[in-house]
Biotite code that builds the C-alpha atoms (Angstrom):
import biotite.structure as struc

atoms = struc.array([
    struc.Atom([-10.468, -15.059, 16.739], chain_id="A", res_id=1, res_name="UNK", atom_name="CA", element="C"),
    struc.Atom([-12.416, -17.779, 14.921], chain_id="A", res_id=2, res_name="UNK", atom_name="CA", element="C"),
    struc.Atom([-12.827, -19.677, 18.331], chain_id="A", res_id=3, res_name="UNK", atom_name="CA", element="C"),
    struc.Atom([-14.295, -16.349, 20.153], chain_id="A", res_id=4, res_name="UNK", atom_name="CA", element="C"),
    struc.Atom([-16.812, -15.543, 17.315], chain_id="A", res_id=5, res_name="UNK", atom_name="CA", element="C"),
    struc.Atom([-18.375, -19.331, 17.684], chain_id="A", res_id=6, res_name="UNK", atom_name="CA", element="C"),
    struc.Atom([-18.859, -18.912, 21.390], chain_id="A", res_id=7, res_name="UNK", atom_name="CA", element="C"),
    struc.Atom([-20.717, -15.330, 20.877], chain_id="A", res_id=8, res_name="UNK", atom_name="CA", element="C"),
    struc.Atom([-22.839, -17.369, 18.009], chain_id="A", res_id=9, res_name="UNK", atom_name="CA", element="C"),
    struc.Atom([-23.330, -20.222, 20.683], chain_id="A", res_id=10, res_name="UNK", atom_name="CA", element="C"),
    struc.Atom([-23.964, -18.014, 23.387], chain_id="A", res_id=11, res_name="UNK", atom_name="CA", element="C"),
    struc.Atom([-26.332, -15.791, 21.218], chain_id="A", res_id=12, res_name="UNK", atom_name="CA", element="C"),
    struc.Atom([-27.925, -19.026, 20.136], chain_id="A", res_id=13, res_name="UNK", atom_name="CA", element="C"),
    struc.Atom([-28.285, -20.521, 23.602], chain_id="A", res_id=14, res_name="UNK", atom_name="CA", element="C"),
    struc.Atom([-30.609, -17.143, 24.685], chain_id="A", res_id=15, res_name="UNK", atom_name="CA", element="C"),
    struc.Atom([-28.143, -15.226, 26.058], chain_id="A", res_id=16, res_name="UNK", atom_name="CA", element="C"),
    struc.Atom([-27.999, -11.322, 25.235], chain_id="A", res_id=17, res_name="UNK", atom_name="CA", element="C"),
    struc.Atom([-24.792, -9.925, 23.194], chain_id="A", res_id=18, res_name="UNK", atom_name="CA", element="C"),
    struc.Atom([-23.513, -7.711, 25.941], chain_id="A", res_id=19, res_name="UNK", atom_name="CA", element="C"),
    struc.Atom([-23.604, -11.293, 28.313], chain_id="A", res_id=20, res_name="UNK", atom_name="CA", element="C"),
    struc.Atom([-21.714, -13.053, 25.402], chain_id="A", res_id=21, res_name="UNK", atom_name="CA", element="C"),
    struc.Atom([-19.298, -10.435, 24.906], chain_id="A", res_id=22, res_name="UNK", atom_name="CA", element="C"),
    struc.Atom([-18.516, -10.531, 29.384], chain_id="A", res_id=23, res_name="UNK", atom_name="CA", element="C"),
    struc.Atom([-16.646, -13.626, 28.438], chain_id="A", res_id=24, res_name="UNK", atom_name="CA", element="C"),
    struc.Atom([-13.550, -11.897, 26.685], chain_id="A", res_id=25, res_name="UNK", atom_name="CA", element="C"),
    struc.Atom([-12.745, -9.201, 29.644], chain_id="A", res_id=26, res_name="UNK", atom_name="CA", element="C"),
    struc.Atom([-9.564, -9.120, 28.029], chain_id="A", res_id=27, res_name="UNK", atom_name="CA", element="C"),
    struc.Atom([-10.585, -8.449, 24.261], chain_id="A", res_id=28, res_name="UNK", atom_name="CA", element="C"),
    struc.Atom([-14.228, -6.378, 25.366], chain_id="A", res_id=29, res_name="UNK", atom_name="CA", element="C"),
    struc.Atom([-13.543, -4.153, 28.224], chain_id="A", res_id=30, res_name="UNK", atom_name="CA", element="C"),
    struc.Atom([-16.104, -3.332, 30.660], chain_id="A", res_id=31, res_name="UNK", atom_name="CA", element="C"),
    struc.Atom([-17.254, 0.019, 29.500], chain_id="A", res_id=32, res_name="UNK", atom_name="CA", element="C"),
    struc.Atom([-17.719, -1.384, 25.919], chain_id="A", res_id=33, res_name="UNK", atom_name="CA", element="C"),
    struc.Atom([-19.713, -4.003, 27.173], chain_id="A", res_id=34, res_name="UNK", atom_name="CA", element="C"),
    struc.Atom([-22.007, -1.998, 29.851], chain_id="A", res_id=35, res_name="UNK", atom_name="CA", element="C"),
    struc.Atom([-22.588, 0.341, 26.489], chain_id="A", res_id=36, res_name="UNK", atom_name="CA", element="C"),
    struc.Atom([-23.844, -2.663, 24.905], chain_id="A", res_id=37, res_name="UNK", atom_name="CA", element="C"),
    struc.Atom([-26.144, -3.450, 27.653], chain_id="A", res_id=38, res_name="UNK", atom_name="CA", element="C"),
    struc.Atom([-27.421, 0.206, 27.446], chain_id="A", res_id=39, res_name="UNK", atom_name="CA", element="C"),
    struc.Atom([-27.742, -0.243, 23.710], chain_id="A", res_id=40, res_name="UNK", atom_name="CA", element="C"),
    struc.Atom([-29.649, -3.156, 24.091], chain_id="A", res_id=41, res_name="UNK", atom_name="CA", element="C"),
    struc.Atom([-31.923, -1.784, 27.200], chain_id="A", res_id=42, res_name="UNK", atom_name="CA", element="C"),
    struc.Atom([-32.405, 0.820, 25.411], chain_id="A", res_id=43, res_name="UNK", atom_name="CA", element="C"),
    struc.Atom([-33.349, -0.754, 21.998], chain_id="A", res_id=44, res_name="UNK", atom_name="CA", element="C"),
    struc.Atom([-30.508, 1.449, 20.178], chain_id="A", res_id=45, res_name="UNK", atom_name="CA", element="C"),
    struc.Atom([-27.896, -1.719, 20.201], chain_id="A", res_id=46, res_name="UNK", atom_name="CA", element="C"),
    struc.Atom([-27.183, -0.494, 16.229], chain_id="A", res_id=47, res_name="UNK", atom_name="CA", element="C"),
    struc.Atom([-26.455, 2.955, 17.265], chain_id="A", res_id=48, res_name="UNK", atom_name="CA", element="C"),
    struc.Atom([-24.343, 2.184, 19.987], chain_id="A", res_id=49, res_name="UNK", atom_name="CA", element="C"),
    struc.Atom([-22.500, -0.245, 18.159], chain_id="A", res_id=50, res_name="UNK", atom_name="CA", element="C"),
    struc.Atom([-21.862, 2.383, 15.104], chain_id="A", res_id=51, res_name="UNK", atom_name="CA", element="C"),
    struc.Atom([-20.443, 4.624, 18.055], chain_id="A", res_id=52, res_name="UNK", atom_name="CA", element="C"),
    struc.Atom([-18.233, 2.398, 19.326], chain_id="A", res_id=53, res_name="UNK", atom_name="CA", element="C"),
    struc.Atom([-16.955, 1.627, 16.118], chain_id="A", res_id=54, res_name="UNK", atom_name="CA", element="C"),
    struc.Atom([-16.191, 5.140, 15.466], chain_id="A", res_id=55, res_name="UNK", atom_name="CA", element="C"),
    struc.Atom([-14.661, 5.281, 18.571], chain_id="A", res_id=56, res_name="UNK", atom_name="CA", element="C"),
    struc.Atom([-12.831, 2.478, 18.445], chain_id="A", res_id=57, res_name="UNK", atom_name="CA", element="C"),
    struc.Atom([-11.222, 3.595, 14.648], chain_id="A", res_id=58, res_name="UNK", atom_name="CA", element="C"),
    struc.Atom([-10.560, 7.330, 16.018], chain_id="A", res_id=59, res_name="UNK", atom_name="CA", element="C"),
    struc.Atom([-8.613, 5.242, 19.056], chain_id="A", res_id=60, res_name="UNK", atom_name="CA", element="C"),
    struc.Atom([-6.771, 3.519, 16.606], chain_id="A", res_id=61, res_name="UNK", atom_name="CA", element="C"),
    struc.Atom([-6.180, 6.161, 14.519], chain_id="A", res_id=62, res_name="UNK", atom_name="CA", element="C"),
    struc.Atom([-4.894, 8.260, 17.543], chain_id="A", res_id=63, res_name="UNK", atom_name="CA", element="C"),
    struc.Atom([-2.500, 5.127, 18.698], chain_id="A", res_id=64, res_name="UNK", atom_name="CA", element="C"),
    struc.Atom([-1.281, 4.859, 15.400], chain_id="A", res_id=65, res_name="UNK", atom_name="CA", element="C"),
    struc.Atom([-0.133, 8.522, 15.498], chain_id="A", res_id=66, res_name="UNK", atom_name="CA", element="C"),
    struc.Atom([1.644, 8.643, 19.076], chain_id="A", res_id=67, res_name="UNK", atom_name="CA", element="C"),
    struc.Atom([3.687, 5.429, 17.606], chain_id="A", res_id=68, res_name="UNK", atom_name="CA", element="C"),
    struc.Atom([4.707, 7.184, 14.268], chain_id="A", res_id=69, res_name="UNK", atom_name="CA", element="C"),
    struc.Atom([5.960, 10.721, 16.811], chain_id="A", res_id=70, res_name="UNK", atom_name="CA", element="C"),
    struc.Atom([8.000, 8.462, 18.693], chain_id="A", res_id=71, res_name="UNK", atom_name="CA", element="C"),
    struc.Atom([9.377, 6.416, 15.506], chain_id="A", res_id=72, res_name="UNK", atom_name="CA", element="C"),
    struc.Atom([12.172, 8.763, 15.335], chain_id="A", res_id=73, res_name="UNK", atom_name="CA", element="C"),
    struc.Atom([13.594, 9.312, 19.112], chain_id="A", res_id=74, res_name="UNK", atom_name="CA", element="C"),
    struc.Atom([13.455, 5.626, 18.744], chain_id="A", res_id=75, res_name="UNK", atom_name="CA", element="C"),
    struc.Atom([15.551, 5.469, 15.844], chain_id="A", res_id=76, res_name="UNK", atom_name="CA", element="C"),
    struc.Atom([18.036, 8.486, 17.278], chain_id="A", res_id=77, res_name="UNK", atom_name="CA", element="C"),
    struc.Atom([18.725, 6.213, 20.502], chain_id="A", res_id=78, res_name="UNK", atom_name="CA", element="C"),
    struc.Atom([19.450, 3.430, 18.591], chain_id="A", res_id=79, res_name="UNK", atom_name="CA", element="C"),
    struc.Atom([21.828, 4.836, 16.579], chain_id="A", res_id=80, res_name="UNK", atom_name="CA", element="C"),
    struc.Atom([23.427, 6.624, 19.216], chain_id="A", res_id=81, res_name="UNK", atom_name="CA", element="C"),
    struc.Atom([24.016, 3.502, 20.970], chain_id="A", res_id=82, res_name="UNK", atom_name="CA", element="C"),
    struc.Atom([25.296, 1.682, 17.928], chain_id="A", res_id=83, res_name="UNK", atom_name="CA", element="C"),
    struc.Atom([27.307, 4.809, 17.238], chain_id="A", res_id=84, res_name="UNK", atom_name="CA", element="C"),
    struc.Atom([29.076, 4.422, 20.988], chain_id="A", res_id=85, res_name="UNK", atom_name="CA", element="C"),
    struc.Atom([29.332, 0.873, 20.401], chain_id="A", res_id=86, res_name="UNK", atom_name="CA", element="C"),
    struc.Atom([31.388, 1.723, 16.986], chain_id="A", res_id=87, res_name="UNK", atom_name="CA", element="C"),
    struc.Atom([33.441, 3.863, 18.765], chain_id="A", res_id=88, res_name="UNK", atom_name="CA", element="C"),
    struc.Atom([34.353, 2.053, 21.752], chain_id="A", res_id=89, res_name="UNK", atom_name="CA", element="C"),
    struc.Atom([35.203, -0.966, 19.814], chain_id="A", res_id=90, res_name="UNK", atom_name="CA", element="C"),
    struc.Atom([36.801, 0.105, 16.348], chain_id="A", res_id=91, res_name="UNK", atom_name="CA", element="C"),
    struc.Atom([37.872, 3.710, 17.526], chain_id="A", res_id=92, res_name="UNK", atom_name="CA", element="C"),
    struc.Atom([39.263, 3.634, 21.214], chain_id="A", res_id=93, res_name="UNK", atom_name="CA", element="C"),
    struc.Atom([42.002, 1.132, 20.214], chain_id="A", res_id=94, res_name="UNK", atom_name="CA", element="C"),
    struc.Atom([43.300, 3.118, 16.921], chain_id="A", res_id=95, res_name="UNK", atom_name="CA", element="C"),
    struc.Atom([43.366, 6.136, 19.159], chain_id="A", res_id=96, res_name="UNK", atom_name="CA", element="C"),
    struc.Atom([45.100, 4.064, 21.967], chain_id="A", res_id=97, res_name="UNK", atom_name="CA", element="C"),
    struc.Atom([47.578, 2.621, 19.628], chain_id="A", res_id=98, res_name="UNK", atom_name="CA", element="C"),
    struc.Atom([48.500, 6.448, 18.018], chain_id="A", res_id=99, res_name="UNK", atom_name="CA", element="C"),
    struc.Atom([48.580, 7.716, 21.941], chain_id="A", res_id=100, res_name="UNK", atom_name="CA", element="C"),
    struc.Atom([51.149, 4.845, 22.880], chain_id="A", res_id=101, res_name="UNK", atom_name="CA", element="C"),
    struc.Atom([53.036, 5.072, 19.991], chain_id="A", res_id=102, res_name="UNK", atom_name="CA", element="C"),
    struc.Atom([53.787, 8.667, 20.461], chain_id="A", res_id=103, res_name="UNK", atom_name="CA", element="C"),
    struc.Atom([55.211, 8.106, 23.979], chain_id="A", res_id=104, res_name="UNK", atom_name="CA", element="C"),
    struc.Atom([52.387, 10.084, 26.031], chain_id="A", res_id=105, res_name="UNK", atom_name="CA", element="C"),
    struc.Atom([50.681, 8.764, 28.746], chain_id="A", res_id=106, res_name="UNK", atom_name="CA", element="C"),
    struc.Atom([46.985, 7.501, 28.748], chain_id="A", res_id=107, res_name="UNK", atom_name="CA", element="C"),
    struc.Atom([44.570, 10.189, 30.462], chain_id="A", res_id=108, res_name="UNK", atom_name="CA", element="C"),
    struc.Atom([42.531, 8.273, 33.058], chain_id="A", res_id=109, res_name="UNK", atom_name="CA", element="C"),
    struc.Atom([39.330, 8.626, 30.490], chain_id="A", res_id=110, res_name="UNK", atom_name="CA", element="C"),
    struc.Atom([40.648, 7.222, 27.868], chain_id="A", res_id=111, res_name="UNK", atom_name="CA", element="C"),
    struc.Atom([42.154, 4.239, 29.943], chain_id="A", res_id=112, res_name="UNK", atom_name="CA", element="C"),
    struc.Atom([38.499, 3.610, 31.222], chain_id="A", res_id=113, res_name="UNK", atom_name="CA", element="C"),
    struc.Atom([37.138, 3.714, 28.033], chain_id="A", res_id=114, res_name="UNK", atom_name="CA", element="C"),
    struc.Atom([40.108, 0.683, 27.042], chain_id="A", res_id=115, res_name="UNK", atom_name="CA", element="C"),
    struc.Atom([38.628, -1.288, 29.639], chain_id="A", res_id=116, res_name="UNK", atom_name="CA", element="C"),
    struc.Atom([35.043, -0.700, 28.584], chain_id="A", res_id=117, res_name="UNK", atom_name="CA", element="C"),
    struc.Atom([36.321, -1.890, 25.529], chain_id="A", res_id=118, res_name="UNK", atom_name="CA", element="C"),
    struc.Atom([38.279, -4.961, 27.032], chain_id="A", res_id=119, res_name="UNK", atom_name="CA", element="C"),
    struc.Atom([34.928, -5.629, 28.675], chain_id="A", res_id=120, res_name="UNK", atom_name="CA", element="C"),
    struc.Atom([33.027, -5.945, 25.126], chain_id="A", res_id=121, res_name="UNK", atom_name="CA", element="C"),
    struc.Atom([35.444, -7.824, 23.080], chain_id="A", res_id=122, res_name="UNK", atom_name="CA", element="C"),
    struc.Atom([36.011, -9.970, 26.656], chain_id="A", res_id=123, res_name="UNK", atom_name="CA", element="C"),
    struc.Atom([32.762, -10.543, 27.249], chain_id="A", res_id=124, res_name="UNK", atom_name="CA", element="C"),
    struc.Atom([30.314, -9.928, 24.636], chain_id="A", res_id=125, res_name="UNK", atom_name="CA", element="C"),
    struc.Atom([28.349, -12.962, 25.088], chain_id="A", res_id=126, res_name="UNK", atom_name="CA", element="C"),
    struc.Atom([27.377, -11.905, 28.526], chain_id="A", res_id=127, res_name="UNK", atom_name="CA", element="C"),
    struc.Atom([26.439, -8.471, 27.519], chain_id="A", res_id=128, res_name="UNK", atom_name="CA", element="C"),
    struc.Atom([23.618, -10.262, 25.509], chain_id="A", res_id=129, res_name="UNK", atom_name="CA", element="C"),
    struc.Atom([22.819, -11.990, 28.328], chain_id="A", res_id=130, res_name="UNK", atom_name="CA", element="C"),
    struc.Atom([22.480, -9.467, 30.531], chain_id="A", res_id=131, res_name="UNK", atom_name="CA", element="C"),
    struc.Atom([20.103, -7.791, 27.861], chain_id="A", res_id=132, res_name="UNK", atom_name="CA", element="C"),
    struc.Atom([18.212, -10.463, 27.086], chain_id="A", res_id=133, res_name="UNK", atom_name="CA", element="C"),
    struc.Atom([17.382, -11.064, 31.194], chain_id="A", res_id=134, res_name="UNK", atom_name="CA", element="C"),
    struc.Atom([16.640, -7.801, 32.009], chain_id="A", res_id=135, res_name="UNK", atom_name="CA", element="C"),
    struc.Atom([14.341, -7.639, 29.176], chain_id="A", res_id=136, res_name="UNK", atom_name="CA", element="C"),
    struc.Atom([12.514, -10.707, 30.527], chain_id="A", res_id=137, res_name="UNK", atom_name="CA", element="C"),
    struc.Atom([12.654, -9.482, 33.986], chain_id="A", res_id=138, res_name="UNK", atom_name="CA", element="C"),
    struc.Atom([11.486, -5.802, 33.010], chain_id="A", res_id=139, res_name="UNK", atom_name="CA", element="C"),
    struc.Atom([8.518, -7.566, 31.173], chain_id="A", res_id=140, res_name="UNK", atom_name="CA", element="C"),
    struc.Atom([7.779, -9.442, 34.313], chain_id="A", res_id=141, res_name="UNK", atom_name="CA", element="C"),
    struc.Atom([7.798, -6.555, 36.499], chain_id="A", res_id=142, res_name="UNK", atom_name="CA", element="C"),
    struc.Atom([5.161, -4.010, 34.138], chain_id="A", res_id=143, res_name="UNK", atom_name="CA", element="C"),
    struc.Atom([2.932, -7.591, 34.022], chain_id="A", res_id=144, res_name="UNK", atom_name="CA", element="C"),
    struc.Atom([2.660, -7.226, 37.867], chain_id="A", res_id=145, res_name="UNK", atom_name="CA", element="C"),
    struc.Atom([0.082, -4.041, 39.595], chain_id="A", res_id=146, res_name="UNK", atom_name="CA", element="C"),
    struc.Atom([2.840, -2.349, 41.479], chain_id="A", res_id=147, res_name="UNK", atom_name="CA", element="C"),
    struc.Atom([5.425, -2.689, 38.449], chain_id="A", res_id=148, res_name="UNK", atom_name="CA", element="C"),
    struc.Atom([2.663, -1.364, 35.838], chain_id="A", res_id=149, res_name="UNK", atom_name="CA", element="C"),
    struc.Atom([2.147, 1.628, 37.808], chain_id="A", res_id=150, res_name="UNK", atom_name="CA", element="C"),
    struc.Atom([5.782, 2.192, 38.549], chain_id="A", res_id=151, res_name="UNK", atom_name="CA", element="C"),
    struc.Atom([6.770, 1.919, 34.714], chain_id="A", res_id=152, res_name="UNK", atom_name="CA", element="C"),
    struc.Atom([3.519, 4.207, 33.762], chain_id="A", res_id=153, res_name="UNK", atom_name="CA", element="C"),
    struc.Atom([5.132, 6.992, 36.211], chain_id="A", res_id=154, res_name="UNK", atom_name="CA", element="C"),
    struc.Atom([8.835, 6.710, 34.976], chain_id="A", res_id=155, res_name="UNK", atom_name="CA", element="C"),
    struc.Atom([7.575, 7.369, 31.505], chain_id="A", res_id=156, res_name="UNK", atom_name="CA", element="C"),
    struc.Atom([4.829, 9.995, 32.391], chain_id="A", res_id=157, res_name="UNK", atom_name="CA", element="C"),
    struc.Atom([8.205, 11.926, 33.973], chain_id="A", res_id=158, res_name="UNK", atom_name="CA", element="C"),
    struc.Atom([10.554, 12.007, 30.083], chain_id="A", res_id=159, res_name="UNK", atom_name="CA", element="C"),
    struc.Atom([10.638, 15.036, 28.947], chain_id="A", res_id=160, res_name="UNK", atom_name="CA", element="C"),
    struc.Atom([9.017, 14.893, 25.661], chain_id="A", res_id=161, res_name="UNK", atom_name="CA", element="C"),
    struc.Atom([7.334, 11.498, 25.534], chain_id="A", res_id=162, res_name="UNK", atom_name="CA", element="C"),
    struc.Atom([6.012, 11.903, 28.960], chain_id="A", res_id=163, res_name="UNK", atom_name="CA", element="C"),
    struc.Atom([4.168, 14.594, 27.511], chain_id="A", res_id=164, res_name="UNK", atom_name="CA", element="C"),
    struc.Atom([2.924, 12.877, 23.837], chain_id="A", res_id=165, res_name="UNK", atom_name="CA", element="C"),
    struc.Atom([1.436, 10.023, 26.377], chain_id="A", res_id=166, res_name="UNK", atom_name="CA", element="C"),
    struc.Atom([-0.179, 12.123, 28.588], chain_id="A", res_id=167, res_name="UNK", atom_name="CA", element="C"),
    struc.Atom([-1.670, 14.223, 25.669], chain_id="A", res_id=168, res_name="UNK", atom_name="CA", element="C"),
    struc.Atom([-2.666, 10.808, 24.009], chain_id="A", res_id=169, res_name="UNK", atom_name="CA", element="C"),
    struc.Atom([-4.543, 9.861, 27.508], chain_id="A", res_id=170, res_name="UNK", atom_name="CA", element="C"),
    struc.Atom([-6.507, 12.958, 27.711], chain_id="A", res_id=171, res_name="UNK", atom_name="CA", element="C"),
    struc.Atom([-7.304, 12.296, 23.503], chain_id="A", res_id=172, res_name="UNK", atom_name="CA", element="C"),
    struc.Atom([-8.839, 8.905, 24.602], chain_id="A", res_id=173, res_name="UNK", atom_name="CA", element="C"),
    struc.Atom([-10.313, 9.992, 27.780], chain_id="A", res_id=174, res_name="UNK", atom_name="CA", element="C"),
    struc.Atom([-12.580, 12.876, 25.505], chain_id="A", res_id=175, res_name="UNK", atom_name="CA", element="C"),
    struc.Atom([-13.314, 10.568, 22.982], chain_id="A", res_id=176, res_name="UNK", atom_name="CA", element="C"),
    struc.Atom([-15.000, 8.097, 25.689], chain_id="A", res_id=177, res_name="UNK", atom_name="CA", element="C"),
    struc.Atom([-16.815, 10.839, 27.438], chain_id="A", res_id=178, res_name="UNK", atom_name="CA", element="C"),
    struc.Atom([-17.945, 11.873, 24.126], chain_id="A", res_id=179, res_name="UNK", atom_name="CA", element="C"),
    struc.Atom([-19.149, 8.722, 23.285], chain_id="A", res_id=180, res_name="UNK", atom_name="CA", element="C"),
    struc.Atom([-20.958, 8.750, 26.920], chain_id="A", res_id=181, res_name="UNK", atom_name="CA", element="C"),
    struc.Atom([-22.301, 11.716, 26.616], chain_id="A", res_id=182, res_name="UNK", atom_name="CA", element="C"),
    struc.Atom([-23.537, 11.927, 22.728], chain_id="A", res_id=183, res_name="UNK", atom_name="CA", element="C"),
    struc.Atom([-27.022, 10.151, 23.584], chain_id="A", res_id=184, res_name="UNK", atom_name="CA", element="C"),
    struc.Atom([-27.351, 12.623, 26.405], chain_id="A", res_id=185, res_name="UNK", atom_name="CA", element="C"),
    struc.Atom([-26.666, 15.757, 24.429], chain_id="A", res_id=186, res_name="UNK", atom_name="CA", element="C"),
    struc.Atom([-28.807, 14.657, 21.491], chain_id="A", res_id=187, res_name="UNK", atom_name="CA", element="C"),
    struc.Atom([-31.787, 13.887, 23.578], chain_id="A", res_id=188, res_name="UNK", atom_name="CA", element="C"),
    struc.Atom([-31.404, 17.185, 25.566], chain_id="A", res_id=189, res_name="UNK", atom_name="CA", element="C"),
    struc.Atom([-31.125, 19.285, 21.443], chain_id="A", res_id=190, res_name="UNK", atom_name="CA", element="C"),
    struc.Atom([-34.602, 16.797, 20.783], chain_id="A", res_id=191, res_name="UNK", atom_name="CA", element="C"),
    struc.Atom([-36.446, 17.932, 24.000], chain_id="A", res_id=192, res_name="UNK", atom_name="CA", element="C"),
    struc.Atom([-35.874, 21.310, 23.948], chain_id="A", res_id=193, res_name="UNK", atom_name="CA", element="C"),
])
């Protein structure tokens, strides 16, 4: 951070405008910001625009912020469901095995599958972390790449219930930015009339 404000200082020293200084950090300043800094300052209302994008940029925030708490809690269900299978599967399937065998029936074909699911974890729990930790890094790799990005952003546009919160949260951010667009427009429009 301290590195990118003294190259807009040098670069706003040097002569060059803000919204050239701020084309440097594509990844921090994205395009539209930065093309509504060039308007601001073609315009001479760089302090207005700025105070706009600020706004919009806390409302954003603000907006993020809430999607991430509504989603706090499936979060926290899966989790526990899977922690709760885990239990079970290690700690419950072989007491239940044990009482089964010890009262002379036979296994039902479930439960023997779910005594070699939990052969499978005691067995081989190292690779299970493995496994997670590699398809982690390779499901980080793919979303990094164009094709994966836009396969991941479909898979989670189609779960019931998220799919919707994210698409609701798109159309939140998409206003906001054509408000901020259009606000100059509108205002003029109310002062010529």
């Amino acid at each position: 951070m301290q590195q990118m404000i003294r190259t807009l200082h040098q670069a706003l020293v040097d002569g060059r405008s803000f919204s050239q200084a701020l084309r440097e950090f594509p990844r921090i300043f994205p395009p539209l910001y930065v093309n509504l800094v060039a308007a601001g300052e073609a315009s001479g209302a760089l302090p207005e625009i700025l105070m706009r994008l600020v706004k919009h940029l806390t409302q954003a925030k603000s907006l993020r912020d809430r999607v991430q708490q509504a989603l706090i809690y499936p979060a926290f269900l899966t989790l526990a469901g899977a922690a709760l299978i885990t239990v079970f599967i290690t700690f419950m399937v072989p007491q239940l095995t044990q009482f089964m065998s010890q009262n002379g029936g036979a296994l039902p074909l479930p439960t023997r599958i779910l005594m070699q699911v939990h052969h499978l974890i005691i067995t081989y729990w190292w690779l299970a972390i493995l496994i997670v930790i590699g398809g982690f890094a390779a499901w980080r790799a793919f979303v990094r790449s164009d094709e994966g990005r836009t396969a991941w952003d479909r898979f989670r546009l189609r779960i019931p219930g998220y799919g919707r919160i994210v698409r609701h949260s798109y159309y939140a951010q998409f206003s906001r930015t054509l408000g901020t667009l259009t606000e100059p427009l509108h205002r003029e429009k109310a002062n010529g009339s």
